[in-house]
MIKEVO-237223 format. One record per residue (C-alpha): residue number from 1; residue in three letters; x, y, z. Coordinates in nm, 4 decimals, m for minus. Layout:
MIKEVO-237223
+-----+---------+----------+----------+----------+
| num | residuo |       xx |       yy |       zz |
+-----+---------+----------+----------+----------+
| NUM |     Ala |        X |        Y |        Z |
...
+-----+---------+----------+----------+----------+
END
This chain:
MIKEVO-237223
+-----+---------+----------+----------+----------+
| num | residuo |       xx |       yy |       zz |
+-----+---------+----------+----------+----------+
|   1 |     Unk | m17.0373 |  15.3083 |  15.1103 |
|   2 |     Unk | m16.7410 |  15.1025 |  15.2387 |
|   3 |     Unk | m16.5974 |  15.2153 |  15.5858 |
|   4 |     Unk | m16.3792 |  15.0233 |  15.8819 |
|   5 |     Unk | m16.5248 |  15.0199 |  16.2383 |
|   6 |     Unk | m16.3345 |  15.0446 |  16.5605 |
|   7 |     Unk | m16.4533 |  14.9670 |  16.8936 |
|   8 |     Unk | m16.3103 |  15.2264 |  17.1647 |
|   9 |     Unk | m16.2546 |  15.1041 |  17.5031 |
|  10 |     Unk | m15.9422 |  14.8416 |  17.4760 |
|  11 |     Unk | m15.9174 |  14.8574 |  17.1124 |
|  12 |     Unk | m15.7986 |  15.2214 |  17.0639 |
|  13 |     Unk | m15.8480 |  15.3575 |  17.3816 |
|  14 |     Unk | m15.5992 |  15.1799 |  17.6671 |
|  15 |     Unk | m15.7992 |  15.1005 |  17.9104 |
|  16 |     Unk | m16.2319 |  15.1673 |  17.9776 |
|  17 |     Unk | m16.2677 |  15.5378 |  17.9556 |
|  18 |     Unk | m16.6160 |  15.5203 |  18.1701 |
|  19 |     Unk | m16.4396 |  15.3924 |  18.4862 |
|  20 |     Unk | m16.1579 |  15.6415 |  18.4075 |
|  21 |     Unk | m16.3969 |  15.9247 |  18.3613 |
|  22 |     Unk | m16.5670 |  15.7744 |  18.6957 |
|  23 |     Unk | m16.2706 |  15.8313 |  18.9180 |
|  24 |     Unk | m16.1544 |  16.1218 |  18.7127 |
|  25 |     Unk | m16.4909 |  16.2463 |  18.9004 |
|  26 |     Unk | m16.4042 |  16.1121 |  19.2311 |
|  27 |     Unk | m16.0773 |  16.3096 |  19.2744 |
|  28 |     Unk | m16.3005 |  16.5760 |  19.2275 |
|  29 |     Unk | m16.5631 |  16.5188 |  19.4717 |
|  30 |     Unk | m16.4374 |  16.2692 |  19.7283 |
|  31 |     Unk | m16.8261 |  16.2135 |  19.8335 |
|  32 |     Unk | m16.8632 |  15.9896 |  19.5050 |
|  33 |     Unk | m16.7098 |  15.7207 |  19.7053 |
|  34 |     Unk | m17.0494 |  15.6397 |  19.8587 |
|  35 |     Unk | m17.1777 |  15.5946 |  19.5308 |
|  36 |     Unk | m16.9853 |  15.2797 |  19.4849 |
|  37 |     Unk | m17.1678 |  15.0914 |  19.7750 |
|  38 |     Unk | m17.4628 |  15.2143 |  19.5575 |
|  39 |     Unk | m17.4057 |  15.0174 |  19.3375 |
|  40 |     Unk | m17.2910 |  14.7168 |  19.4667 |
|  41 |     Unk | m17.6612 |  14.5700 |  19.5109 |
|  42 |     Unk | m17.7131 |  14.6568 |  19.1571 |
|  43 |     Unk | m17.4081 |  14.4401 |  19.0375 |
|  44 |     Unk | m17.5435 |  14.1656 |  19.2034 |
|  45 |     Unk | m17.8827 |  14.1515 |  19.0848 |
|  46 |     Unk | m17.7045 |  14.2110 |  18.6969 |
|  47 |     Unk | m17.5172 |  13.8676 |  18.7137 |
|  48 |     Unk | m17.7627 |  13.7258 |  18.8532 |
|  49 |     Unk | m17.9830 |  13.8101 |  18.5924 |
|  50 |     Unk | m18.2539 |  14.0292 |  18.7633 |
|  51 |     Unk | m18.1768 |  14.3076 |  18.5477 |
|  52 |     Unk | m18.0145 |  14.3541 |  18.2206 |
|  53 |     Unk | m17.6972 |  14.5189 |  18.1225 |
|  54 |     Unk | m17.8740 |  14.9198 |  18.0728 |
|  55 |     Unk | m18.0485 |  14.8805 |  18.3612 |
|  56 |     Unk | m17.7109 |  14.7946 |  18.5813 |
|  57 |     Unk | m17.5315 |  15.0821 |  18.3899 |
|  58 |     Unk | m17.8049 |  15.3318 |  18.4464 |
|  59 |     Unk | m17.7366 |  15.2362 |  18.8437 |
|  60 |     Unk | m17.3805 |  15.3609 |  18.7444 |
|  61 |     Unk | m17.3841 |  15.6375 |  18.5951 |
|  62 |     Unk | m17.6426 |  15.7889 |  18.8305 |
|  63 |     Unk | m17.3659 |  15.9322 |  18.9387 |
|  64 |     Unk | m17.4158 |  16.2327 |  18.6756 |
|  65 |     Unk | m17.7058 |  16.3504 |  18.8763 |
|  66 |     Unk | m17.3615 |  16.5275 |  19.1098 |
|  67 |     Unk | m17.2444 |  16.6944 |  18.8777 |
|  68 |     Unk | m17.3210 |  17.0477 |  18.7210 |
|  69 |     Unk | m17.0868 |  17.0990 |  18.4332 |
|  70 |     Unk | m17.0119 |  16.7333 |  18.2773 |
|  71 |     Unk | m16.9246 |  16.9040 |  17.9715 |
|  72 |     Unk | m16.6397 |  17.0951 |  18.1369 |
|  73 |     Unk | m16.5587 |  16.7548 |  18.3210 |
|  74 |     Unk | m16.5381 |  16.5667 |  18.0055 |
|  75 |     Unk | m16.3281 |  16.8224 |  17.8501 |
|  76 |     Unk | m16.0441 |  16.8345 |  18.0986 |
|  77 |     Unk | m16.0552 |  16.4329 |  18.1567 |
|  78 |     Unk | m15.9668 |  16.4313 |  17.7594 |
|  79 |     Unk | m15.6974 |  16.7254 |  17.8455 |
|  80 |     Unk | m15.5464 |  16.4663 |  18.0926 |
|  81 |     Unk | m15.5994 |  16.1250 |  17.9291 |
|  82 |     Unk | m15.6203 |  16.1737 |  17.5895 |
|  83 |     Unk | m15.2378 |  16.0346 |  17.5898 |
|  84 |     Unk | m15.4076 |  15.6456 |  17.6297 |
|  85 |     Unk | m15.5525 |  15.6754 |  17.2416 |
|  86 |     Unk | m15.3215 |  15.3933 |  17.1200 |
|  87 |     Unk | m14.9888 |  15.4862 |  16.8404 |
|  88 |     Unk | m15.1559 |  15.2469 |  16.5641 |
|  89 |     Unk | m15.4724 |  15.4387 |  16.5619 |
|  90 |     Unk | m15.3275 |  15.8055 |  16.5673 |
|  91 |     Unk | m15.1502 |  15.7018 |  16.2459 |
|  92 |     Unk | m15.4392 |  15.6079 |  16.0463 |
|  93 |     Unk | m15.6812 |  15.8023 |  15.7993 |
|  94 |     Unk | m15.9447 |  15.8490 |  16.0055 |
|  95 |     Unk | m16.2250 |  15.9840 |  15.7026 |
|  96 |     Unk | m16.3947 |  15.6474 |  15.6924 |
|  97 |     Unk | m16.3844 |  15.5642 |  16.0164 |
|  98 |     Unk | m16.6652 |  15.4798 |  16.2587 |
|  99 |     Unk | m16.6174 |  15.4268 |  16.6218 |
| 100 |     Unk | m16.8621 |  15.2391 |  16.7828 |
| 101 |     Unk | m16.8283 |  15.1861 |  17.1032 |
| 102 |     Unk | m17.0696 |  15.1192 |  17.4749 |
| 103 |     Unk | m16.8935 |  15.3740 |  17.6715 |
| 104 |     Unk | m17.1590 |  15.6920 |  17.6502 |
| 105 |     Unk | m17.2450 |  15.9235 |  17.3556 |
| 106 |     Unk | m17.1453 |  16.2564 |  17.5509 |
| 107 |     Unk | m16.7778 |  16.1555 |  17.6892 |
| 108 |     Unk | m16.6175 |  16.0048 |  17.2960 |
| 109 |     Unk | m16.7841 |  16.2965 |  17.1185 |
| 110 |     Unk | m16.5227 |  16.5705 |  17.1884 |
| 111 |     Unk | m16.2547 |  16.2972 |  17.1331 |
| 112 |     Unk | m16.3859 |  16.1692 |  16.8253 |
| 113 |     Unk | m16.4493 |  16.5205 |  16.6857 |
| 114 |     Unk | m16.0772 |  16.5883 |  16.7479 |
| 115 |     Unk | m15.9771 |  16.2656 |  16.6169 |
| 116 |     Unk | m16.1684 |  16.3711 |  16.3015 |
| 117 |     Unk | m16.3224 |  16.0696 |  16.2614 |
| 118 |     Unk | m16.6510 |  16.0164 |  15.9952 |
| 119 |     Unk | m16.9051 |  15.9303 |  16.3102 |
| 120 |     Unk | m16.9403 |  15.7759 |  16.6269 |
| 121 |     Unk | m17.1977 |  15.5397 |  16.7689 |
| 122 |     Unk | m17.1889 |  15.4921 |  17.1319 |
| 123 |     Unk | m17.4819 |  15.4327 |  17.4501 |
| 124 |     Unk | m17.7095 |  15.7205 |  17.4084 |
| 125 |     Unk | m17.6408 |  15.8274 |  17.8050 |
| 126 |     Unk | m17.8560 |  16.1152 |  17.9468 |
| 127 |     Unk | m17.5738 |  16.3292 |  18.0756 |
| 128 |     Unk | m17.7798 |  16.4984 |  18.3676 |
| 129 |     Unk | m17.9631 |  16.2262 |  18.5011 |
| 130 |     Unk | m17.7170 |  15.8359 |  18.3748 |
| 131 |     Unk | m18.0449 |  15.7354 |  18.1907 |
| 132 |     Unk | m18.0655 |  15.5822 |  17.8873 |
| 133 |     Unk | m18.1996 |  15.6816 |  17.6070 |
| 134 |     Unk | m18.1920 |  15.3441 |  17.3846 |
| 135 |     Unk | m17.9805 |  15.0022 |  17.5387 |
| 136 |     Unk | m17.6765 |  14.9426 |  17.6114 |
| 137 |     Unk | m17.4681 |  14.9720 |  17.2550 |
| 138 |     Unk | m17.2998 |  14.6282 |  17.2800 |
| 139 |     Unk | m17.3037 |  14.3136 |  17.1181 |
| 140 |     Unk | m17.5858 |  14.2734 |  16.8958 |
| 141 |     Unk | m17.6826 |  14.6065 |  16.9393 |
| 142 |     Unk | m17.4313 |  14.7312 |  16.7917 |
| 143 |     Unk | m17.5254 |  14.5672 |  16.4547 |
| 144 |     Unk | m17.8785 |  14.7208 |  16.5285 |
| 145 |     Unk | m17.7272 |  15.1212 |  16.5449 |
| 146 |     Unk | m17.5126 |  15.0267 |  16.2735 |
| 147 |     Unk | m17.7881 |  14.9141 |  16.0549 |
| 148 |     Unk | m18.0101 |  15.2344 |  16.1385 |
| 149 |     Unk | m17.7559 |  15.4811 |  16.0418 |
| 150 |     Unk | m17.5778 |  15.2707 |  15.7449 |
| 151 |     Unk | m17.7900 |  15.0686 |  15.6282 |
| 152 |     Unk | m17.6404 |  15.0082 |  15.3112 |
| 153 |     Unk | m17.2980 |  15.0189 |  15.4096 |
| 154 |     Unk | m17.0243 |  14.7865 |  15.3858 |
| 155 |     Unk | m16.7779 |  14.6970 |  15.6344 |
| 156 |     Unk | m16.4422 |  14.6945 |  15.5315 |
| 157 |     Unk | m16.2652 |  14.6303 |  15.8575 |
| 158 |     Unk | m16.3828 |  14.5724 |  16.1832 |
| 159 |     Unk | m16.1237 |  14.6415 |  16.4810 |
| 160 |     Unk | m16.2006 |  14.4922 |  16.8666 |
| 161 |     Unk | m16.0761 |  14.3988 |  17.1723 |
| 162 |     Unk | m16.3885 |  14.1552 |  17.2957 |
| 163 |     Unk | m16.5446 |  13.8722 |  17.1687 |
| 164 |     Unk | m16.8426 |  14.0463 |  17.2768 |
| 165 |     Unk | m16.7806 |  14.2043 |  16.9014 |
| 166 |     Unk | m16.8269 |  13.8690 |  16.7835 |
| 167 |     Unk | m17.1724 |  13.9665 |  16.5706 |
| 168 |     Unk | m16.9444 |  14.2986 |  16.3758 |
| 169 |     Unk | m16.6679 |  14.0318 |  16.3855 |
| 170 |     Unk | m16.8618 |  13.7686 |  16.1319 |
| 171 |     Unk | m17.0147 |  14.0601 |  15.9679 |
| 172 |     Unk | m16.7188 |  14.2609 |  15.8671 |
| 173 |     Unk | m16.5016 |  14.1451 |  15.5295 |
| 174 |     Unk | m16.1532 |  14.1701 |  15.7215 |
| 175 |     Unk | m16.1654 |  14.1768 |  16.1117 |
| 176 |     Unk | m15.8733 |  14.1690 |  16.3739 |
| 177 |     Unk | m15.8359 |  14.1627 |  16.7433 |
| 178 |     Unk | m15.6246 |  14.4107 |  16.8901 |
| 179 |     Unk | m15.4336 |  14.2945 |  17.2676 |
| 180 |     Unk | m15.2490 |  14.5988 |  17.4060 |
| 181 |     Unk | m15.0716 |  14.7070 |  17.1006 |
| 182 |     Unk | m15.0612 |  14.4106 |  16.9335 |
| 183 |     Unk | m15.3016 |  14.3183 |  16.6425 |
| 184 |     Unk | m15.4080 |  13.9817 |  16.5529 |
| 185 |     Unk | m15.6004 |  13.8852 |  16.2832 |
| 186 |     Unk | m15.9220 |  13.7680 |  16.3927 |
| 187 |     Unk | m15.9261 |  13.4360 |  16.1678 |
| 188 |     Unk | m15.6534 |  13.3243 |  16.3422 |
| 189 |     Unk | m15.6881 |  13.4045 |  16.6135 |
| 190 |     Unk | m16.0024 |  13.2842 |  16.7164 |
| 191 |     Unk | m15.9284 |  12.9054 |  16.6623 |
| 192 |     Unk | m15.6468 |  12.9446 |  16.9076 |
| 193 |     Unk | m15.8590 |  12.9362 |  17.2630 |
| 194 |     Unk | m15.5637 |  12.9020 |  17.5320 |
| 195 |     Unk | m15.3909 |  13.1696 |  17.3647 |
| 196 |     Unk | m15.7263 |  13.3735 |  17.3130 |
| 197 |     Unk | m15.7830 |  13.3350 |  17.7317 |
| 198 |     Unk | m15.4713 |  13.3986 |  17.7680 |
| 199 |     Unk | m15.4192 |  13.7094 |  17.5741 |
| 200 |     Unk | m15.7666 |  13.8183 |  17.7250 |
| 201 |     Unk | m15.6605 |  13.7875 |  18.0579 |
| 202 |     Unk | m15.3331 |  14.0018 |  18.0414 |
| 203 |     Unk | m15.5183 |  14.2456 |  17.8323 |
| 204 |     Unk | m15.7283 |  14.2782 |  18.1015 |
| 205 |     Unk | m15.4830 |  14.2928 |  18.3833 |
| 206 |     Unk | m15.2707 |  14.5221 |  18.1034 |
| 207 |     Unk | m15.5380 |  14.8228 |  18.1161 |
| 208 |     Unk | m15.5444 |  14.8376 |  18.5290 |
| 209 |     Unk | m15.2384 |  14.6994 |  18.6296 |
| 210 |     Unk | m15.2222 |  14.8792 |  18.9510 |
| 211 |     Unk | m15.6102 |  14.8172 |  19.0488 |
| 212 |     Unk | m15.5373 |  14.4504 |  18.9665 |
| 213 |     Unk | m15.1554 |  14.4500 |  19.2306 |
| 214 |     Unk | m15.4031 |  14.6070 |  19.4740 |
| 215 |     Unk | m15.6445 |  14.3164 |  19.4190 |
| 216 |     Unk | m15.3706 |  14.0457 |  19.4870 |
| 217 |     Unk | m15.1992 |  14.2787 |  19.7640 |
| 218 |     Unk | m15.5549 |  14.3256 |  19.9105 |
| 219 |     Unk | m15.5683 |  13.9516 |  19.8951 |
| 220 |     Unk | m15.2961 |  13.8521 |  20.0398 |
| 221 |     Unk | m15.3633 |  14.1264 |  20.3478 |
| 222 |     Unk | m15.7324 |  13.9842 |  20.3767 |
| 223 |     Unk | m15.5487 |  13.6436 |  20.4473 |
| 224 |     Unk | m15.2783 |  13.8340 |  20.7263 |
| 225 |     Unk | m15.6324 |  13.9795 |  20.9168 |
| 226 |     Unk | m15.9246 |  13.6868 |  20.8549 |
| 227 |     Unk | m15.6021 |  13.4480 |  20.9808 |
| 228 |     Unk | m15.4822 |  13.6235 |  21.2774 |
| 229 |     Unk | m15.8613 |  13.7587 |  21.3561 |
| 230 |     Unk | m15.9396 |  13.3772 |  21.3800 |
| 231 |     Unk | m15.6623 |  13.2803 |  21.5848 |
| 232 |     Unk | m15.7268 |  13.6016 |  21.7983 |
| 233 |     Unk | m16.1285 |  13.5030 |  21.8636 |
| 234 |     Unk | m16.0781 |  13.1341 |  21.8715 |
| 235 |     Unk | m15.7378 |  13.0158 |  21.9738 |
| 236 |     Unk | m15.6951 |  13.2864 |  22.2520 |
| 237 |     Unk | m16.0644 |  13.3120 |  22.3225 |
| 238 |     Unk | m16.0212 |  13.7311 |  22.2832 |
| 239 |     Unk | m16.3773 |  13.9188 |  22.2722 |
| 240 |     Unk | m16.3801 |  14.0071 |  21.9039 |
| 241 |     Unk | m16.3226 |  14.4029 |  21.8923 |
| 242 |     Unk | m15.9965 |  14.3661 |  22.0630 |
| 243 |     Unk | m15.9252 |  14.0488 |  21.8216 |
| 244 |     Unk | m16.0058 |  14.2930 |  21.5307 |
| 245 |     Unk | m15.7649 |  14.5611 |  21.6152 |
| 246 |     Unk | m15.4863 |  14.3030 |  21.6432 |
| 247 |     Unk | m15.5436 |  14.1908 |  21.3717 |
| 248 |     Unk | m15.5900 |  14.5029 |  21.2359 |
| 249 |     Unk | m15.2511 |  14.6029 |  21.3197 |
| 250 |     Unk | m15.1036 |  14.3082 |  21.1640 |
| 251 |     Unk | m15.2676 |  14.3301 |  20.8488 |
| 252 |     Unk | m15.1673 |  14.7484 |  20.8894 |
| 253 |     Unk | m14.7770 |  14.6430 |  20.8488 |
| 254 |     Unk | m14.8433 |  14.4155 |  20.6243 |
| 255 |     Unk | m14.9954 |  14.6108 |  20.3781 |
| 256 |     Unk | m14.8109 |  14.9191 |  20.4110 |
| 257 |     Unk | m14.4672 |  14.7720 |  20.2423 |
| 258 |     Unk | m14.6483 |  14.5476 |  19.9789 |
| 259 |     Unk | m14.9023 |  14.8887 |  19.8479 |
| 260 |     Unk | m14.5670 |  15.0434 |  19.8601 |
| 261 |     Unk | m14.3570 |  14.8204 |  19.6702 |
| 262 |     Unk | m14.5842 |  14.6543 |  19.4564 |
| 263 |     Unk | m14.8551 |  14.8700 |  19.3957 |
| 264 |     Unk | m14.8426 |  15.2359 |  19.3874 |
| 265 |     Unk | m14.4601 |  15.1749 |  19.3858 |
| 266 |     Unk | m14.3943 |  15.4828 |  19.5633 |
| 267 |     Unk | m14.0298 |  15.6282 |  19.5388 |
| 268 |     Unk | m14.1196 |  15.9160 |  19.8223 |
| 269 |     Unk | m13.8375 |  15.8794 |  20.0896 |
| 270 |     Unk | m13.9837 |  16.0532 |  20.3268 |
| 271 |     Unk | m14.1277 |  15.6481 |  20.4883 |
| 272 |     Unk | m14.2083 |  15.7631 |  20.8161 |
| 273 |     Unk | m14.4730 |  16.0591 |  20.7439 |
| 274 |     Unk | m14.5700 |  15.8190 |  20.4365 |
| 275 |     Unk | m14.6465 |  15.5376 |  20.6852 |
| 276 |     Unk | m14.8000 |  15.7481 |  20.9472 |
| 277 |     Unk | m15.0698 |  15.9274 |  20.6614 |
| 278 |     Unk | m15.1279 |  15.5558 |  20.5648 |
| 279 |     Unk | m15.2103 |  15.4345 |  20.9216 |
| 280 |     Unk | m15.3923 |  15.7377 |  20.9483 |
| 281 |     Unk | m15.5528 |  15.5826 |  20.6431 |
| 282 |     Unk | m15.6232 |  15.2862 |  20.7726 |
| 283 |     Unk | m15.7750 |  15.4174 |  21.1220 |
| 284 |     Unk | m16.0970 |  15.5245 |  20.8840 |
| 285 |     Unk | m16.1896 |  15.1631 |  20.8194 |
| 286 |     Unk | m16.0837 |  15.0495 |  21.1318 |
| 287 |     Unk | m16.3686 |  15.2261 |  21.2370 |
| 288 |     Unk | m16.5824 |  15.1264 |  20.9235 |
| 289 |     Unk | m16.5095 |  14.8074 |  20.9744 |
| 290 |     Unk | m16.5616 |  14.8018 |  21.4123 |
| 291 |     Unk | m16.8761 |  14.9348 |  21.3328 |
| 292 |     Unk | m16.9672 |  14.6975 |  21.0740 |
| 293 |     Unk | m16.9114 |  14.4056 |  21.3291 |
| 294 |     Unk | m17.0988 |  14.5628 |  21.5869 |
| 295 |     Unk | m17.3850 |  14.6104 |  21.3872 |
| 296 |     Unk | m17.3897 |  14.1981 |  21.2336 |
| 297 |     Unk | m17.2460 |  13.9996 |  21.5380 |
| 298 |     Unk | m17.4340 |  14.2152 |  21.8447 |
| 299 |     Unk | m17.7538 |  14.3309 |  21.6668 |
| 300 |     Unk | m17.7936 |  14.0732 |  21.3839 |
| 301 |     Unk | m17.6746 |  13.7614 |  21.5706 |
| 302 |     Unk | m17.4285 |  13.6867 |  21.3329 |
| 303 |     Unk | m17.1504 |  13.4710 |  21.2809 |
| 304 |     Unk | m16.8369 |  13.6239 |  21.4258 |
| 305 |     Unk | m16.5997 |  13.4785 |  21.0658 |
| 306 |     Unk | m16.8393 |  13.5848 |  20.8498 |
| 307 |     Unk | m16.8756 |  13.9320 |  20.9841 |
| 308 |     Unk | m16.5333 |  13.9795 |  20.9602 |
| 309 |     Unk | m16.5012 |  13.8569 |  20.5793 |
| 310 |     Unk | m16.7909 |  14.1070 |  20.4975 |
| 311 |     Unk | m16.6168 |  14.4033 |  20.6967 |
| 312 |     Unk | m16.3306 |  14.3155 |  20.4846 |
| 313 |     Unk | m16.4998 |  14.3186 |  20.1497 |
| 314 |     Unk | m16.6002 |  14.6614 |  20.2195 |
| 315 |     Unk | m16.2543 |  14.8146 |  20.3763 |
| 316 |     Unk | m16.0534 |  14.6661 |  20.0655 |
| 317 |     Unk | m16.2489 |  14.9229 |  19.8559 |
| 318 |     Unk | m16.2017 |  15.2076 |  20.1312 |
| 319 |     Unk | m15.8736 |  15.1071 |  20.1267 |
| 320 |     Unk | m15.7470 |  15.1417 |  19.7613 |
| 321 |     Unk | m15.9597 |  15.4337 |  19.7343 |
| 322 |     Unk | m15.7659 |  15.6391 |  20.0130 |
| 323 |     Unk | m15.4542 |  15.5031 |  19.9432 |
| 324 |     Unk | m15.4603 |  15.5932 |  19.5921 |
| 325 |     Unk | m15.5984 |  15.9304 |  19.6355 |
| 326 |     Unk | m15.4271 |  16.0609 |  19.9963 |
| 327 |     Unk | m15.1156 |  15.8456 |  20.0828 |
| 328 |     Unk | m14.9112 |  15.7373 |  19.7274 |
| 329 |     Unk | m15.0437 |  16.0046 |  19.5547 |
| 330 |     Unk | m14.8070 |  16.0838 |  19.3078 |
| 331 |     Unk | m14.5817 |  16.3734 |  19.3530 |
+-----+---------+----------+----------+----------+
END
C-alpha cells in the first residue's frame, strides 16, 4: 500500500487547532480563564522535565471535564474555523491520504471525515475527562501508530511543518516542509539552518499574529509600569499601593493606543466608550494585581520589584484575555 501523510496543525491547518478549540471554549464559558493559572505549574514542571509531554497535556485538556456536549462544541468550532484548512490541501485527492497529527482524536475526526480523507491518526484524548488513552502522538510516536495500523505500508510523501516530524521525515520516499503556504522540499531545506530558524520563527509568529503584537505590546507596557513603579517606590519613596496605581495609570494610557493600533487594530470610532470599557478592563487586574502585592510584600516578606514583576506576569494574561473578548471585540 503506498499513501502520503500530512501532519495537521501548521501544515494544513493554519494555526494549532487545540488552542483554537481551547478559546473557542472560553468565549463560551468565561470561567475557563481560571483554568489557565491551572496550568501554569504544570508547564513548568514539563520543561523542566518532571513530567513528560502526555502528562502536561492531560493538565490541559482537563478542561473537558466543563463541558457537557464536546461533540456539539467541536462541531460548531469546525462551522466557524474550518476556513484555516490551507488552499494547497483542499485541492488535492485526498483517497490516500493519512493525517496524522498530536492535536486529539475527537476534534480532526469530523474534519477529516468531511475532508474525505483515507484515515486519521491523532492523541487518543478521553473527551469527558482530557485523559489519555495512549501518549502523546508526536515525534517518534508517530512512527509507532503508523506502524500498528500500516504496517506494511509505504510512504509516498510525507508533509510537515516541525522538525519534530523529523523520524516520518527520513522515513518517507519524498518529504517537504510546508511554511504558511509555501512548500519547501525537505532535502533542501534542511541543510539551510538560518533560513530553517528563520522560516520557523515567522511561521510561528504567522499562525498567532495578534497573540504574538500583544506579547511585544504587553512587553513594552510591562517596561512603562515595572519603570515608573520603581521610580514611584524608590526615587519618591511612595508606599507601594499608591506607587502601583500610578503606575498603573501610566501603563493604562499606554497600552490603550498600542492594543488599539497594533494589536486588535480596532477601526470602532466610537474612542471614548472604547477607552472607558478598556479602563474598566483594566480596573479588574488592578485589583488582581493590588491584591497580589499585598499578599507577597505584607504577608510573605517579599521583595517589593519582584512582587511587582510577578503581579505583572499574571495581569498580562488577564489582560489579553479581556481585551480580546470584551473591549476590541470585533463588530
Amino acid at each position: 500500500m503506498k499513501l502520503y501523510l500530512y501532519d495537521w496543525d501548521g501544515t494544513i491547518y493554519d494555526g494549532d487547532s487545540s488552542a483554537d478549540f481551547f478559546m473557542f471554549c472560553l468565549k463560551k464559558d468565561k470561567k475557563l480563564i481560571f483554568h489557565l493559572f491551572k496550568c501554569i505549574m504544570p508547564f513548568i514542571k514539563y520543561k523542566s522535565k518532571y513530567i513528560n509531554i502526555t502528562e502536561f497535556k492531560e493538565e490541559v485538556f482537563s478542561f473537558l471535564k466543563t463541558i457537557d456536549n464536546v461533540d456539539d462544541y467541536v462541531k460548531e468550532f469546525w462551522d466557524i474555523n474550518e476556513y484555516k484548512i490551507k488552499e494547497f490541501y483542499l485541492n488535492k485527492d485526498h483517497s490516500k491520504d493519512i493525517i496524522i497529527s498530536a492535536s486529539p482524536e475527537f476534534l480532526l475526526e469530523p474534519i477529516c471525515k468531511e475532508l474525505k480523507v483515507k484515515d486519521m491518526i491523532a492523541s487518543d484524548v478521553d473527551k469527558k475527562t482530557g485523559k489519555f488513552n495512549k501518549p502523546n502522538c508526536r515525534g517518534e510516536e508517530k512512527i509507532v501508530r503508523f506502524r500498528e495500523k500500516y504496517p506494511k505500508a509505504e510512504i509516498l510523501e510525507m508533509y510537515s511543518d516541525s522538525m519534530h516530524d523529523k523520524p516520518l521525515l527520513d522515513l518517507a520516499k519524498k518529504s517537504y516542509m510546508v511554511k504558511g503556504n509555501k512548500i519547501y522540499d525537505y532535502e533542501t531545506y534542511k541543510p539551510n539552518i538560518l533560513k530553517r530558524f528563520w522560516n520557523r520563527g515567522w511561521s510561528i509568529y504567522h499562525k498567532n499574529e495578534e497573540i504574538w503584537n500583544y506579547l511585544i505590546v504587553g512587553g513594552l507596557t510591562t517596561v512603562v509600569s515595572i519603570g515608573s513603579y520603581s521610580i514611584f517606590i524608590k526615587t519618591c519613596s511612595l508606599n507601594y499601593i499608591l506607587s502601583n496605581i500610578l503606575s498603573w495609570i501610566l501603563a493604562l494610557i499606554f497600552a490603550y493606543f498600542t492594543n488599539r493600533w497594533f494589536v486588535f487594530r480596532s477601526n470602532n470610532k466610537d474612542m471614548v466608550n472604547e477607552f472607558i470599557k478598556f479602563s474598566g478592563s483594566r480596573v479588574i487586574t488592578l485589583v488582581v494585581e493590588t491584591v497580589t502585592l499585598m499578599v507577597l510584600i505584607d504577608l510573605i516578606m517579599f521583595d517589593e520589584l519582584w512582587s511587582k514583576v510577578i503581579g505583572q506576569i499574571i495581569v498580562v494574561v488577564l489582560n489579553y484575555i479581556i481585551s480580546k473578548l470584551l473591549v476590541f471585540k470585533e463588530k
